[in-house]
PyMOL Python script that loads the backbone (N, CA, C, O; Angstrom):
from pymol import cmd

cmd.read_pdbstr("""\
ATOM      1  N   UNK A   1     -26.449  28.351   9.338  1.00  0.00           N
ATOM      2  CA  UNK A   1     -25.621  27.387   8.621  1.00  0.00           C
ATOM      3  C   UNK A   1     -24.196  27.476   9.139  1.00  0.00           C
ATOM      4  O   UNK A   1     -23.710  28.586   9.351  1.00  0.00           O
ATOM      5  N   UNK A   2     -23.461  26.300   9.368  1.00  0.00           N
ATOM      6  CA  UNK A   2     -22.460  26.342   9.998  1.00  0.00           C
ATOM      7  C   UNK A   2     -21.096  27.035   8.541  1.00  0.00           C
ATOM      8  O   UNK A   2     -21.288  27.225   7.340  1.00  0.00           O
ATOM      9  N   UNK A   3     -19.957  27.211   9.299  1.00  0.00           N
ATOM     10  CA  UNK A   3     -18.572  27.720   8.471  1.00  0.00           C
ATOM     11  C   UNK A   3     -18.197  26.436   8.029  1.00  0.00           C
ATOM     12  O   UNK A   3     -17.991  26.214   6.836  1.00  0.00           O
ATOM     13  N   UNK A   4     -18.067  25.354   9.128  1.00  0.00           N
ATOM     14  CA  UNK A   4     -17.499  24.357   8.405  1.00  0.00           C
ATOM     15  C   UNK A   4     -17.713  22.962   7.930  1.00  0.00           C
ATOM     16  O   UNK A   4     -18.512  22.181   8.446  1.00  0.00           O
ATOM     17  N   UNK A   5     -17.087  22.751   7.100  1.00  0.00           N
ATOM     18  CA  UNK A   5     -17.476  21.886   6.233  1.00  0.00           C
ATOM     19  C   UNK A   5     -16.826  20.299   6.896  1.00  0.00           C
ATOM     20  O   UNK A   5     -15.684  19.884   7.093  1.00  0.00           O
ATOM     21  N   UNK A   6     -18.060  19.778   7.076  1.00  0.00           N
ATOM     22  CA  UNK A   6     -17.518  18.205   7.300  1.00  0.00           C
ATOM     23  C   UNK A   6     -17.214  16.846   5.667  1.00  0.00           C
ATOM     24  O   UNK A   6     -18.163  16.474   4.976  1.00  0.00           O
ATOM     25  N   UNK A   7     -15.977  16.446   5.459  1.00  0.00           N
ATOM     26  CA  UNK A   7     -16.030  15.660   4.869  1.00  0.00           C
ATOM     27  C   UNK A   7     -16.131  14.219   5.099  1.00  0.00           C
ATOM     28  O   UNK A   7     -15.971  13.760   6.230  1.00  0.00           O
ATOM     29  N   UNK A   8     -16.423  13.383   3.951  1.00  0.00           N
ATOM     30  CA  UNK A   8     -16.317  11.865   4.481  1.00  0.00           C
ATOM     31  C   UNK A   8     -15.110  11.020   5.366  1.00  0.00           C
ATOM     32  O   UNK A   8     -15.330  10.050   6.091  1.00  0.00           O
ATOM     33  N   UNK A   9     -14.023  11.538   5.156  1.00  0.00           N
ATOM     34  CA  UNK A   9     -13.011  11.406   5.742  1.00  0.00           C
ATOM     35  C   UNK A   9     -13.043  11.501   7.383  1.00  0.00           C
ATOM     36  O   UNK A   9     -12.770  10.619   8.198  1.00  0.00           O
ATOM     37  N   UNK A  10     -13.462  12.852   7.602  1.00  0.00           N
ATOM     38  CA  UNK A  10     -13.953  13.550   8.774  1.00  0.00           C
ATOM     39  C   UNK A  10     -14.625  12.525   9.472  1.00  0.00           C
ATOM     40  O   UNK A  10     -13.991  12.223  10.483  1.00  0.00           O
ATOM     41  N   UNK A  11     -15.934  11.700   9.291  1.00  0.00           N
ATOM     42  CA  UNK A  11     -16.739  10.862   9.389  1.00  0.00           C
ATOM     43  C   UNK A  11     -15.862   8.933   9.456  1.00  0.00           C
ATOM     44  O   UNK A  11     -16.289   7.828   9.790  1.00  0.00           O
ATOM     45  N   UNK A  12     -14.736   9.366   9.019  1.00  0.00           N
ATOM     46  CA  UNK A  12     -14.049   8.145   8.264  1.00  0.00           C
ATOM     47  C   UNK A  12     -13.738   7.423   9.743  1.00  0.00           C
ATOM     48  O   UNK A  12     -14.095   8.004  10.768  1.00  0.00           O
ATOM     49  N   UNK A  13     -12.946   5.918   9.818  1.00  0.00           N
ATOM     50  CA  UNK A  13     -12.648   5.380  10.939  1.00  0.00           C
ATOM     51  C   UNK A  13     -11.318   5.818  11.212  1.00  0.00           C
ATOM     52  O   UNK A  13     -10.890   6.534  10.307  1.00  0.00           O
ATOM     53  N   UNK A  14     -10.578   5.647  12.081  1.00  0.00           N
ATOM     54  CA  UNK A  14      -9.478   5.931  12.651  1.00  0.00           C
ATOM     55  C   UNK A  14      -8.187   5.638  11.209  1.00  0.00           C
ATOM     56  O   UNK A  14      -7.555   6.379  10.456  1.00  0.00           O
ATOM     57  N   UNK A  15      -8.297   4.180  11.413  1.00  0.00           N
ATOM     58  CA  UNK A  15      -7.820   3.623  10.554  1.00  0.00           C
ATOM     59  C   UNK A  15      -8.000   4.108   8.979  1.00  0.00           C
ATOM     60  O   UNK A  15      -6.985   4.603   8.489  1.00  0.00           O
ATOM     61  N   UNK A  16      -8.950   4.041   8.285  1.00  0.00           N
ATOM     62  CA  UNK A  16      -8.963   4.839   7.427  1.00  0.00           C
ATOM     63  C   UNK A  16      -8.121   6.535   7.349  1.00  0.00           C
ATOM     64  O   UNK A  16      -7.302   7.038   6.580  1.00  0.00           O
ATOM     65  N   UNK A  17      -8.722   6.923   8.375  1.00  0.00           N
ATOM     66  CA  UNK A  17      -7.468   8.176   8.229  1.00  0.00           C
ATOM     67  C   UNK A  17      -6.573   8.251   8.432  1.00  0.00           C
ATOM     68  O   UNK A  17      -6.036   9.213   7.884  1.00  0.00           O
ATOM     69  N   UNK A  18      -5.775   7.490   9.217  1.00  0.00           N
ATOM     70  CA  UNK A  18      -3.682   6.423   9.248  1.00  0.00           C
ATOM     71  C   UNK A  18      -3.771   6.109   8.082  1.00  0.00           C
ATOM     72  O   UNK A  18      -2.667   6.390   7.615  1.00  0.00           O
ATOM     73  N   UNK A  19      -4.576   5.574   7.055  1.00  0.00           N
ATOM     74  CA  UNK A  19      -4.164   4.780   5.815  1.00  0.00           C
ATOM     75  C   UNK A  19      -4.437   6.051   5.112  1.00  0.00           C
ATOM     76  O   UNK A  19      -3.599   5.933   4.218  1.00  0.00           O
ATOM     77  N   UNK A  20      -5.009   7.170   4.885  1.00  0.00           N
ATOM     78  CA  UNK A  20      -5.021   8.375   4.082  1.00  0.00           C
ATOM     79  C   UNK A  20      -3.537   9.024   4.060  1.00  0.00           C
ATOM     80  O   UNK A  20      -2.778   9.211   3.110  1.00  0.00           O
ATOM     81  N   UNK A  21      -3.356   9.369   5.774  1.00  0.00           N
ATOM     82  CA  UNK A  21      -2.360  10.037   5.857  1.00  0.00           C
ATOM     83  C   UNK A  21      -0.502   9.509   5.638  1.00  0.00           C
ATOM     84  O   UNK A  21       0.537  10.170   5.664  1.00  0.00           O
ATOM     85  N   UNK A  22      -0.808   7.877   5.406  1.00  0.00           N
ATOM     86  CA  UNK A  22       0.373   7.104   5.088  1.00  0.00           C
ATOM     87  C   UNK A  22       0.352   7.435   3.391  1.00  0.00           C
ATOM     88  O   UNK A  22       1.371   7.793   2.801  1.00  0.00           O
ATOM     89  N   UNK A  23      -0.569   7.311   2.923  1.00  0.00           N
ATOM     90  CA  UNK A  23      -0.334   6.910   1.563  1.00  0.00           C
ATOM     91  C   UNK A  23       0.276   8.665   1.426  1.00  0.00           C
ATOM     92  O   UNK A  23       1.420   8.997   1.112  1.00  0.00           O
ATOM     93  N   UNK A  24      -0.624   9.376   1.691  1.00  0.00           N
ATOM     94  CA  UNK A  24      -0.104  10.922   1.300  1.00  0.00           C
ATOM     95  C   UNK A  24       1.543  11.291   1.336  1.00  0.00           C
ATOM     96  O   UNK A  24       2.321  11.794   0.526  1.00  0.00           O
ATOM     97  N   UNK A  25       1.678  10.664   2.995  1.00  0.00           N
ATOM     98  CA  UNK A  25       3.130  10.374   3.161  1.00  0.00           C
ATOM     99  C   UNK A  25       4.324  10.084   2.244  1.00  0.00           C
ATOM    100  O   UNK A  25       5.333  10.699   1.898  1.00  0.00           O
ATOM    101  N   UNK A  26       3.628   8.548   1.932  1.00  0.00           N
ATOM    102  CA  UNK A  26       4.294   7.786   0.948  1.00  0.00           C
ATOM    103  C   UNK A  26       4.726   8.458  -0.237  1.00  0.00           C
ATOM    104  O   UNK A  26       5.860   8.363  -0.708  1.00  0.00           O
ATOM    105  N   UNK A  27       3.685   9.216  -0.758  1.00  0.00           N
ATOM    106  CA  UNK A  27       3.163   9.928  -2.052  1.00  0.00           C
ATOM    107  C   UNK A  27       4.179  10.484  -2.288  1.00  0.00           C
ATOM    108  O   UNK A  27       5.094  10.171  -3.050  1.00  0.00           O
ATOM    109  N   UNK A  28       4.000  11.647  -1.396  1.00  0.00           N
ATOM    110  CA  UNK A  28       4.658  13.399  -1.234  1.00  0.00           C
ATOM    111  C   UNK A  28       6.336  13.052  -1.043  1.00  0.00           C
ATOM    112  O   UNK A  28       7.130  13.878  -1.494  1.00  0.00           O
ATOM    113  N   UNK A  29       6.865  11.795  -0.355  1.00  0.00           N
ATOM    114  CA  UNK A  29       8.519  11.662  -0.413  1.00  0.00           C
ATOM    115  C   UNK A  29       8.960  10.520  -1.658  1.00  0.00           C
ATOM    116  O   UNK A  29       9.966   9.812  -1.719  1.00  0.00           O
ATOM    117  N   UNK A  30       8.119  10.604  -2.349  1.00  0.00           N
ATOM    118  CA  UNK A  30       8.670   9.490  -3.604  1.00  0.00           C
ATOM    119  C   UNK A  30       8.830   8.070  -3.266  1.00  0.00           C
ATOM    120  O   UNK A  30       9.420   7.362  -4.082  1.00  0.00           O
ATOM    121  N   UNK A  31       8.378   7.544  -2.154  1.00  0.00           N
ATOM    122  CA  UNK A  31       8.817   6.484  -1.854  1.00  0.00           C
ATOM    123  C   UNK A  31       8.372   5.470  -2.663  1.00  0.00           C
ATOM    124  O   UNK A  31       7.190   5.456  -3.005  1.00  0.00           O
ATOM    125  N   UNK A  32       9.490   4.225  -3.189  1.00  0.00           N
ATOM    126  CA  UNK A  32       8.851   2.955  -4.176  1.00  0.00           C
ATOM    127  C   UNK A  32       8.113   2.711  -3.639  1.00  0.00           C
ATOM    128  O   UNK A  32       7.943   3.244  -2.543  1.00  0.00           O
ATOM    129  N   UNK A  33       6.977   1.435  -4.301  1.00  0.00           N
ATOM    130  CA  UNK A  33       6.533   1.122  -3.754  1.00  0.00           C
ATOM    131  C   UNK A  33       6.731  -0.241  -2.603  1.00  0.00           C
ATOM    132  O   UNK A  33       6.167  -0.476  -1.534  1.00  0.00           O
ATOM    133  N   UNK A  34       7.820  -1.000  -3.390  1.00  0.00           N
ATOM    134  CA  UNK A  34       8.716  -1.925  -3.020  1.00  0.00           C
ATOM    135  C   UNK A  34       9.386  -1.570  -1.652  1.00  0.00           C
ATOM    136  O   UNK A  34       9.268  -2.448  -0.797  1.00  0.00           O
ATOM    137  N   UNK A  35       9.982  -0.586  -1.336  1.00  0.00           N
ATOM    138  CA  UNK A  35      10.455   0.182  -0.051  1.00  0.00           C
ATOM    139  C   UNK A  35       9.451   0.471   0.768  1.00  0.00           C
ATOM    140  O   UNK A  35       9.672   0.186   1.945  1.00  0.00           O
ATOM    141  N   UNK A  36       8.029   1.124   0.438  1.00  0.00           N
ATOM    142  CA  UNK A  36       7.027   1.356   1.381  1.00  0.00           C
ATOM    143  C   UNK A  36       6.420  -0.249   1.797  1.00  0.00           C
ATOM    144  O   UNK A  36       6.148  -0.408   2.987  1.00  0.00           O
ATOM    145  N   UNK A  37       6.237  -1.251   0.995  1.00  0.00           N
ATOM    146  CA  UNK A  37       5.748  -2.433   1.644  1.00  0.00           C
ATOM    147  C   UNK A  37       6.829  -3.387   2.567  1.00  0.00           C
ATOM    148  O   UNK A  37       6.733  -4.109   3.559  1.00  0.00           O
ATOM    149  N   UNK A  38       7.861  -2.972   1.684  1.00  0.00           N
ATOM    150  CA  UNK A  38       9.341  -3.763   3.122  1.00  0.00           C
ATOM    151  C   UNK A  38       8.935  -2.754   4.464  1.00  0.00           C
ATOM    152  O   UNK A  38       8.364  -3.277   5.421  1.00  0.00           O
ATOM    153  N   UNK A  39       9.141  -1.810   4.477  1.00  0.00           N
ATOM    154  CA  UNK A  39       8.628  -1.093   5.212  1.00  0.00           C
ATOM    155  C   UNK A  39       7.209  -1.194   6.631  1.00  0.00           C
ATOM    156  O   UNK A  39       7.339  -1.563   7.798  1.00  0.00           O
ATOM    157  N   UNK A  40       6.120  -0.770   5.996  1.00  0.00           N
ATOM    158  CA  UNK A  40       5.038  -1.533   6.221  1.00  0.00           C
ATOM    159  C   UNK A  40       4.903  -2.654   7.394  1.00  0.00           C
ATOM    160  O   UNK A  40       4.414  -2.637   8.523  1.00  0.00           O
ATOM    161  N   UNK A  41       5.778  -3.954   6.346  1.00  0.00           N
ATOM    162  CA  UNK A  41       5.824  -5.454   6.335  1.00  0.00           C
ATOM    163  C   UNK A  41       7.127  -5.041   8.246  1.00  0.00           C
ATOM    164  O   UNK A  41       7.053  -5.955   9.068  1.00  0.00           O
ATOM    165  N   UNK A  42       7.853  -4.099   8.564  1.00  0.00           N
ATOM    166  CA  UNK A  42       8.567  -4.371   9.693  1.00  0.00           C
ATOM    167  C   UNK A  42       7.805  -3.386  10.828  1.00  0.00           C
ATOM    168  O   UNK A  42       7.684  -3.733  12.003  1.00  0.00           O
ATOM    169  N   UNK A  43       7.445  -2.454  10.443  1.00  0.00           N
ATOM    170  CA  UNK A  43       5.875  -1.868  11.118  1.00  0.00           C
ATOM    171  C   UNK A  43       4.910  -3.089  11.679  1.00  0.00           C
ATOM    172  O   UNK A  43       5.110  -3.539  12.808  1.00  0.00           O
ATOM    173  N   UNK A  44       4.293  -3.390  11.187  1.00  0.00           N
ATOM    174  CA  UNK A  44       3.354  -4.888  11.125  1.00  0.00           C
ATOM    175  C   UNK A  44       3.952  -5.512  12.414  1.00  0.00           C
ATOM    176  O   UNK A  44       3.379  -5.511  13.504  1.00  0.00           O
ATOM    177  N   UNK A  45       5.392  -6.140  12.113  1.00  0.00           N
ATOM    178  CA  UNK A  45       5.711  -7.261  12.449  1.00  0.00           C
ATOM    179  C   UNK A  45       6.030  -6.414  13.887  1.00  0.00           C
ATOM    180  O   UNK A  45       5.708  -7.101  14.856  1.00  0.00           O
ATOM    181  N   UNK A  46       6.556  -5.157  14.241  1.00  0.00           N
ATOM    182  CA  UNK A  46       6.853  -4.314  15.228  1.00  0.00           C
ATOM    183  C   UNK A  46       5.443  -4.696  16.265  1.00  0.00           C
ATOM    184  O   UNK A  46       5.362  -5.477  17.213  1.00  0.00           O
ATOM    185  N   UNK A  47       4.507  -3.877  15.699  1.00  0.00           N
ATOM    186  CA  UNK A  47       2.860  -3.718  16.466  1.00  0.00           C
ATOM    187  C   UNK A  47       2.419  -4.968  16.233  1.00  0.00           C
ATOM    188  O   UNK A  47       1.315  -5.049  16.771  1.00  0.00           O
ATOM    189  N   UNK A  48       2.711  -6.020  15.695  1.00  0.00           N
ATOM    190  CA  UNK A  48       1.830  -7.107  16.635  1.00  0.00           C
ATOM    191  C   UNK A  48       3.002  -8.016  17.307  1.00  0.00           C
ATOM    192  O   UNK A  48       2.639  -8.929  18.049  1.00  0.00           O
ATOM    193  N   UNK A  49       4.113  -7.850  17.126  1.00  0.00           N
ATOM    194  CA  UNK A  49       5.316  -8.278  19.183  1.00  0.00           C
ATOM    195  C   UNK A  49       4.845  -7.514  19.957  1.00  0.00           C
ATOM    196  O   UNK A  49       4.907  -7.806  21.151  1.00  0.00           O
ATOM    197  N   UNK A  50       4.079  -6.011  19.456  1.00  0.00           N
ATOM    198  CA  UNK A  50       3.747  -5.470  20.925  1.00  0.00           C
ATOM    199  C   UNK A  50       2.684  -5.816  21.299  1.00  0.00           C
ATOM    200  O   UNK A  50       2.714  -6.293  22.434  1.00  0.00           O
ATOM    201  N   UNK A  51       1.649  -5.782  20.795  1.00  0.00           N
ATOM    202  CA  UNK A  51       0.566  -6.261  21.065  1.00  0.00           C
ATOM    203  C   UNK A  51       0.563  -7.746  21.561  1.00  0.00           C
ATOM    204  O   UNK A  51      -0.265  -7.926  22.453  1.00  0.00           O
ATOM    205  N   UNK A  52       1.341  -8.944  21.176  1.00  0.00           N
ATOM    206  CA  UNK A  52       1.566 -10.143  21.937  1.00  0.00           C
ATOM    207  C   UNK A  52       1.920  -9.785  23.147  1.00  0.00           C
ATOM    208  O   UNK A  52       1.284 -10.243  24.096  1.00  0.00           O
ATOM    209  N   UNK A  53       3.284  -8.667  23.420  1.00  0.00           N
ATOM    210  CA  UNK A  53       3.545  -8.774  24.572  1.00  0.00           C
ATOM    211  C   UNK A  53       2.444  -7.426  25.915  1.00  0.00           C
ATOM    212  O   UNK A  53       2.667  -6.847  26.978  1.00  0.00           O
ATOM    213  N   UNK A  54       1.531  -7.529  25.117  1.00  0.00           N
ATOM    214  CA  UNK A  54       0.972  -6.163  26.003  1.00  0.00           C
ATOM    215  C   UNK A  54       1.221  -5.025  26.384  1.00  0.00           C
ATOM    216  O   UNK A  54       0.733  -4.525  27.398  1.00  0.00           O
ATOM    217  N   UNK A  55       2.220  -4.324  25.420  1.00  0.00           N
ATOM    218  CA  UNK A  55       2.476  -3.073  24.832  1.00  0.00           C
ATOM    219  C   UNK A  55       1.678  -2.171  24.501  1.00  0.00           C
ATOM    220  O   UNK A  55       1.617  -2.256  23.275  1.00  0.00           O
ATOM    221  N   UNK A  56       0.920  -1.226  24.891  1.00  0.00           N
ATOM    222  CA  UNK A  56       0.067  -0.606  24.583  1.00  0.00           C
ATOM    223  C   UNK A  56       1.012   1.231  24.981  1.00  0.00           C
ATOM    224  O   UNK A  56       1.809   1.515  25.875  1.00  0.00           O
ATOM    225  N   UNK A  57       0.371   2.162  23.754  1.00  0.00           N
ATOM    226  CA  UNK A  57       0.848   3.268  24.080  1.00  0.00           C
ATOM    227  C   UNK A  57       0.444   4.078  25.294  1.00  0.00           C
ATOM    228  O   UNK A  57       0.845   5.233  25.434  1.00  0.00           O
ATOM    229  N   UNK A  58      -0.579   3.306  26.430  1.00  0.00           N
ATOM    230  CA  UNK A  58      -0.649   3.797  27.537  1.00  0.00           C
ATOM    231  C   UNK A  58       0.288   3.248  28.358  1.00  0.00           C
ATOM    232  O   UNK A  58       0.954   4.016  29.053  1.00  0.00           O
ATOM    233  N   UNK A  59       0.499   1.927  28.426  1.00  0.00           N
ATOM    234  CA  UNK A  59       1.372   1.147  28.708  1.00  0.00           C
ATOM    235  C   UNK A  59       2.794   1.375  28.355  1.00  0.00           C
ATOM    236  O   UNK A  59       3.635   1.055  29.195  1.00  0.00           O
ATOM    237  N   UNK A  60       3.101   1.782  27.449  1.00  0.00           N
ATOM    238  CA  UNK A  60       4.796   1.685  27.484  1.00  0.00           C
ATOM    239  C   UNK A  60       5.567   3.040  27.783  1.00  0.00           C
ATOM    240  O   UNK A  60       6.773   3.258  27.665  1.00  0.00           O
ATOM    241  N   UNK A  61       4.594   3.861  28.186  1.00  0.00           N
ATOM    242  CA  UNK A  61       5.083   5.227  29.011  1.00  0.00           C
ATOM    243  C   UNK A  61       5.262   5.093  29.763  1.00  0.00           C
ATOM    244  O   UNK A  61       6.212   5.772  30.151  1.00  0.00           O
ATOM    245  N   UNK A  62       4.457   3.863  31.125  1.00  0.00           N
ATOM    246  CA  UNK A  62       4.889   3.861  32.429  1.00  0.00           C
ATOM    247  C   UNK A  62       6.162   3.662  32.734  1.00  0.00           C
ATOM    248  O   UNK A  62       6.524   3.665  33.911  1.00  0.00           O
TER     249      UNK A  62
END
""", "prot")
cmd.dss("prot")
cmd.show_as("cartoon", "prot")
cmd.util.cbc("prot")
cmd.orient("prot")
């Protein structure tokens, strides 16, 4: 029997675990919620200009 323990999370999609580890984020520094969705809402608008312009994090190291 193995030591460790797999959870659903573990199993979870990428995305799902960015959205675990944001909210925890969010959580743990008090942030409103009003401030985390302005927030969010310029995130968003950030990653998809990059993604229009073909910005990719392999890509914007070169």
């Amino acid at each position: 029997m193995s030591d460790t323990k797999e959870t659903s999370l573990d199993q979870a999609p990428d995305e799902i675990k960015l959205a675990v580890d944001l909210i925890y984020l969010l959580e743990t520094h008090n942030i409103a919620p009003d401030t985390a969705l302005a927030a969010l809402e310029i995130v968003k608008n950030d990653l998809l200009r990059r993604q229009a312009d073909g910005i990719t994090k392999e890509t914007d190291s070169l």
